[in-house]
C-alpha positions in Angstrom: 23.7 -57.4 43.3 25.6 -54.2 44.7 23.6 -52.3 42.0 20.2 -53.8 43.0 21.1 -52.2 46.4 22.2 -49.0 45.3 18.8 -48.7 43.6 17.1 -49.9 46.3 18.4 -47.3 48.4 18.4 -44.4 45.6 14.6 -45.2 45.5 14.1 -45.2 49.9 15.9 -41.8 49.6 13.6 -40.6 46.8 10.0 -41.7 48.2 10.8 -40.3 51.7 11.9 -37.0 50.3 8.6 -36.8 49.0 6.0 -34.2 51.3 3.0 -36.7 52.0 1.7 -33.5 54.3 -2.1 -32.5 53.8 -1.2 -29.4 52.3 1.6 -30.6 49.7 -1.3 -33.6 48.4 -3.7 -30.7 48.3 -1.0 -28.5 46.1 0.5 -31.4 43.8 -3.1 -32.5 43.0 -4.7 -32.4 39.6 -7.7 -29.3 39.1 -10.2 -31.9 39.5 -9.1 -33.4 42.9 -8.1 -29.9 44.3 -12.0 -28.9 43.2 -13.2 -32.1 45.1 -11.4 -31.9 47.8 -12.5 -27.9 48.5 -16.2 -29.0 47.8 -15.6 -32.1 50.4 -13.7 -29.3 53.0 -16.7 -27.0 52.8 -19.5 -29.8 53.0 -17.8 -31.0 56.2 -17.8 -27.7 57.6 -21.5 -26.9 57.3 -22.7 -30.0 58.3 -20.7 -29.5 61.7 -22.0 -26.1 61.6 -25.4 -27.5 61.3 -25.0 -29.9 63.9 -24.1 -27.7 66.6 -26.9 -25.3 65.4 -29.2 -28.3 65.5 -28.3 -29.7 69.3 -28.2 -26.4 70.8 -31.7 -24.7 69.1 -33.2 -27.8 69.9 -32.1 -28.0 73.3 -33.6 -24.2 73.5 -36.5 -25.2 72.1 -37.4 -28.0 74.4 -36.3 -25.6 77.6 -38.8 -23.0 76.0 -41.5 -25.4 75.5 -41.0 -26.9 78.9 -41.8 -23.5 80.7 -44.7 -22.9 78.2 -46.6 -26.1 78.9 -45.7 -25.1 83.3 -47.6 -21.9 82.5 -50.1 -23.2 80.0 -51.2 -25.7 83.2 -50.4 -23.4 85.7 -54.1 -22.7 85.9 -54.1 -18.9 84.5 -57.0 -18.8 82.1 -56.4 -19.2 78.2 -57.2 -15.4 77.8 -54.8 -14.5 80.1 -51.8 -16.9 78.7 -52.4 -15.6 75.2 -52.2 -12.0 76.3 -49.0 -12.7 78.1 -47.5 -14.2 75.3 -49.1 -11.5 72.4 -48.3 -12.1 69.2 -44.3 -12.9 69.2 -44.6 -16.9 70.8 -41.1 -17.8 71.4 -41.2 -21.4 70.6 -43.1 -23.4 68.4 -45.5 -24.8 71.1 -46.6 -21.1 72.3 -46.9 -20.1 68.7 -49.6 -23.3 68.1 -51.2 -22.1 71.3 -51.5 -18.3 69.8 -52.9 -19.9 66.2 -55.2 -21.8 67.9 -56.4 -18.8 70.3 -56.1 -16.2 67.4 -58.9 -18.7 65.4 -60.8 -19.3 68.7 -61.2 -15.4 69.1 -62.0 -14.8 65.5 -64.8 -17.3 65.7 -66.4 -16.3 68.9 -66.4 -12.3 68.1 -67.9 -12.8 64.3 -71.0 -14.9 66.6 -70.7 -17.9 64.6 -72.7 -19.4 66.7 -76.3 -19.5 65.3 -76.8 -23.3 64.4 -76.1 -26.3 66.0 -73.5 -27.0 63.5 -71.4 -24.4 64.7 -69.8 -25.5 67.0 -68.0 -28.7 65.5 -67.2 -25.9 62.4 -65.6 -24.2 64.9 -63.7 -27.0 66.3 -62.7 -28.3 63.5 -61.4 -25.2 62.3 -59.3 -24.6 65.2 -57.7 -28.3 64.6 -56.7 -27.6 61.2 -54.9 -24.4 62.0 -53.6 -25.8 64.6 -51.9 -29.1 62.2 -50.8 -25.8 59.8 -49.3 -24.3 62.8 -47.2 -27.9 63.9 -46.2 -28.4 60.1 -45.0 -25.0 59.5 -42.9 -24.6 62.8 -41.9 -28.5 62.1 -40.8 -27.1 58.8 -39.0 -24.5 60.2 -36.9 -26.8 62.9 -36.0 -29.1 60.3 -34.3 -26.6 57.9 -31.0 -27.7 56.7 -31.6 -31.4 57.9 -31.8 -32.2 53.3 -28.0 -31.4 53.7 -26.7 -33.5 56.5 -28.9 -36.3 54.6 -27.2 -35.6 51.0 -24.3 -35.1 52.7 -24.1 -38.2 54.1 -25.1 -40.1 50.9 -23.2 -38.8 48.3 -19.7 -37.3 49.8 -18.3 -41.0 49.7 -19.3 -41.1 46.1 -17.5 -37.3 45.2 -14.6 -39.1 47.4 -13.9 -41.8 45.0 -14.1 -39.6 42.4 -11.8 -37.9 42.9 -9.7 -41.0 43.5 -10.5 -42.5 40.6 -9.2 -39.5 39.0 -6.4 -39.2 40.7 -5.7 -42.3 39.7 -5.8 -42.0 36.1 -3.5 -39.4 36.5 -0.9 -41.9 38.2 -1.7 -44.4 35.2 -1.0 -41.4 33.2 2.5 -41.0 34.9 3.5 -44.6 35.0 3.0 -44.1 30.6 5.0 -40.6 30.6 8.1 -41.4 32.0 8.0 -45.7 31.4 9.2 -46.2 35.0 6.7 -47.9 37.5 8.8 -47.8 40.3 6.9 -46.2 43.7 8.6 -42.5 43.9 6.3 -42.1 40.7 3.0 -43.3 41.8 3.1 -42.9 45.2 2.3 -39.2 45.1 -0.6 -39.7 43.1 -2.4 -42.4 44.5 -1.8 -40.5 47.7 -3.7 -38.1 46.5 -6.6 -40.1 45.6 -6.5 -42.1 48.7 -6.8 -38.2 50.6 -9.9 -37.2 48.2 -11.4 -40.9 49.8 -10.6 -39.8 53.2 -12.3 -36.4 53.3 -15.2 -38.0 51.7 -15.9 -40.4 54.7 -14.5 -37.2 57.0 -17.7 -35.6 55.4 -19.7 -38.2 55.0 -19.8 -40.1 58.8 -20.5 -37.4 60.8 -23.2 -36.6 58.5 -24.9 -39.7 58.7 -24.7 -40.1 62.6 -26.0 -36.6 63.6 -28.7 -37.0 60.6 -30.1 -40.0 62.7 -29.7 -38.6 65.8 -31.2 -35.3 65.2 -34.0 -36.8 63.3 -34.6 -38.9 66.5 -34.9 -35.9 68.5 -36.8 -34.1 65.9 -39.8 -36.9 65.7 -40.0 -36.6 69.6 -40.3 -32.7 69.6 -43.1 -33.1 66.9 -44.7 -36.0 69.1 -44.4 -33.2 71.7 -46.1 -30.6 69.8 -49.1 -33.1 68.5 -49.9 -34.0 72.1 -50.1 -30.6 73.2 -52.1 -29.6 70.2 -54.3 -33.0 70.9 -54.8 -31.9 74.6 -55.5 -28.0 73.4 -58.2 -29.1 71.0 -59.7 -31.0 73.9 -59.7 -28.0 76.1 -61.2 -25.7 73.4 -64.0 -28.4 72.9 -65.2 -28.5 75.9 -65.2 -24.4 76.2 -67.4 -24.7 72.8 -69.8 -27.4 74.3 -70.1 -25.2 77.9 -70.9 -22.0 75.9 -73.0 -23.4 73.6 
């Protein structure tokens, strides 16, 4: 009995002496966990990094668009708007408006005008630059949104991985030294169980800024298609007046 205690208490003594810190799992852990958990650190930081870069371009973006679309309606004439802007738009809106104007200007000054066809050619010239225009600077927003997504689906998966593995090497201990009692496994399973952890650490935020974002995303390109819907309306009616 007395030696059931003593070994009782010898093994206390020996699992609390163990370092269960983030940094002593990190260094006691195999090649392979230490490699996942580095690839799991660095995913986690550039997705945050992507995140903040998402909410605060996008927020520029909509503020930029906002004061477009006052002076597009402010009632200065197309001409005028185009020249103001010239040929650096500073958001994506503006830079539809100058493909659209730069195809408008192109068609008028060649005189492409001489048949009753011409007109609708034009237009729907103008409207297919104009869908380049939204997929191109839609393209260009949504840069880097591939990585939150594969983020999100597959740093669980490199998470229990590397648990799995570490693991095995626990298994691997308990047949080396023929003693299962918990000072010996407890510092590998540790280890796996902190691989799992910074997979969901990657994976969670991943997944809820990839929904949100993409949220915010569809409405700025609803944004952009309406305006590009109302331009080619404008434009039309210019073509059927000077006709």
């Amino acid at each position: 009995m007395e030696s059931n205690v003593i070994d009782t208490v010898t093994l206390g003594g020996s699992v609390a002496a163990i370092d269960f810190s983030v940094w002593s799992l990190f260094l006691r852990a195999d090649v392979i966990v230490k490699a996942v958990i580095i690839i799991l650190l660095l995913a986690s930081i550039w997705c945050w990094a992507i995140i903040f870069e998402k909410i605060i371009g996008l927020r520029r973006l909509n503020s930029r668009s906002t004061e477009f679309e006052n002076a597009f309606w402010s009632g200065l004439s197309l001409d005028e708007l185009y020249d103001r802007i010239g040929s650096q738009p500073r958001d994506p809106m503006s830079a539809v408006f100058v493909t659209a104007m730069q195809e408008w200007r192109r068609s008028l000054t060649k005189g492409m005008r001489a048949s009753q066809s011409t007109p609708t050619k034009v237009q729907e010239r103008i409207d297919r630059v104009m869908q380049i225009a939204v997929m191109r600077e839609m393209d260009r927003v949504e840069r880097y949104m591939t990585f939150l997504a594969s983020t999100g689906a597959t740093a669980p998966f490199i998470g229990l991985f590397g648990t799995v593995w570490g693991i095995m090497n626990s298994f691997q201990a308990i047949a080396l030294t023929k003693n299962t009692s918990l000072a010996v496994v407890a510092p590998g399973i540790a280890e796996a169980l902190f691989a799992t952890a910074l997979g969901l650490l990657a994976a969670i935020p991943a997944v809820l800024a990839f929904n949100k974002l993409s949220k915010d995303l569809d409405r700025f390109a609803g944004r952009l298609d309406s305006f590009a819907g109302e331009f080619s309306a404008i434009l039309s009616r210019q073509l059927e007046e000077k006709d």
